[in-house]
N, C-alpha and C positions, 0 to 999 in steps of 0.2 A: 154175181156182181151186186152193189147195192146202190141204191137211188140217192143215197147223201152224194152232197157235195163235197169236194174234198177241203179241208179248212186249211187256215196259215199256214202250222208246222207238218201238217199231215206227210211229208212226204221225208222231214228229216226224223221223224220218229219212225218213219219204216225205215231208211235208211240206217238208223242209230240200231234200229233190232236184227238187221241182217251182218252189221259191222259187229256187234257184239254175239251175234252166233258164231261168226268164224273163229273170234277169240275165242269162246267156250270152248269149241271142237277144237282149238289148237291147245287150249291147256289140259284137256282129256288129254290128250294125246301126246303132252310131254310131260304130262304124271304117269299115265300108264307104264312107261318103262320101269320106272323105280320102284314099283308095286310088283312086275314080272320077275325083276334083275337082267334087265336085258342092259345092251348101251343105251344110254340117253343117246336125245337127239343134238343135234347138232344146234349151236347156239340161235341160230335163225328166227329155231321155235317158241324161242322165249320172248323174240320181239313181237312175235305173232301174237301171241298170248297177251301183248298189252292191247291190242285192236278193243278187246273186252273192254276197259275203262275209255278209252273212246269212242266205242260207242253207247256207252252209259252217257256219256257228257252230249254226244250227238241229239239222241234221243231228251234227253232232258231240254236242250236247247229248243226241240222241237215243241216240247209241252208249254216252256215260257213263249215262248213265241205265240203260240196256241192262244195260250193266255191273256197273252196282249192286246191281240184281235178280238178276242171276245170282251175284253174289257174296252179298248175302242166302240164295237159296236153296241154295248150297252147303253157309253156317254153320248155317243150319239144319238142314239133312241128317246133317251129322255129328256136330250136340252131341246 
């Protein structure tokens, strides 16, 4: 465990990097077929595979967010 506290977006950037691993492991896994020549998978998996770009967007929204707050509490600091 660590002693920081947790900041603004901290929770949608883990969130963005656990949504974007599923997509990884989902596009592994409906390229693999076509590299074997076995059947593809069933079109499902391709929807799965967009979870990747949302959670790139996830996570990103977390950093801005991040960002914001840290920029708030600097204007605050020095006015």
């Amino acid at each position: 465990m660590s002693d920081e506290t947790p900041q603004a977006g901290d929770l949608l950037v883990r969130i963005g990097a656990i949504v974007f691993l599923i997509g990884a492991v989902a596009t592994l896994a409906t390229v693999a077929p076509l590299f074997v020549g076995a059947e593809p998978l069933p079109s499902v998996f391709y929807w799965v595979c967009m979870l990747m770009g949302a959670g790139f967007l996830i996570a990103g929204a977390g950093v801005l967010r991040s960002v914001a707050a840290q920029r708030r509490q600097a204007r605050s600091s020095t006015a």
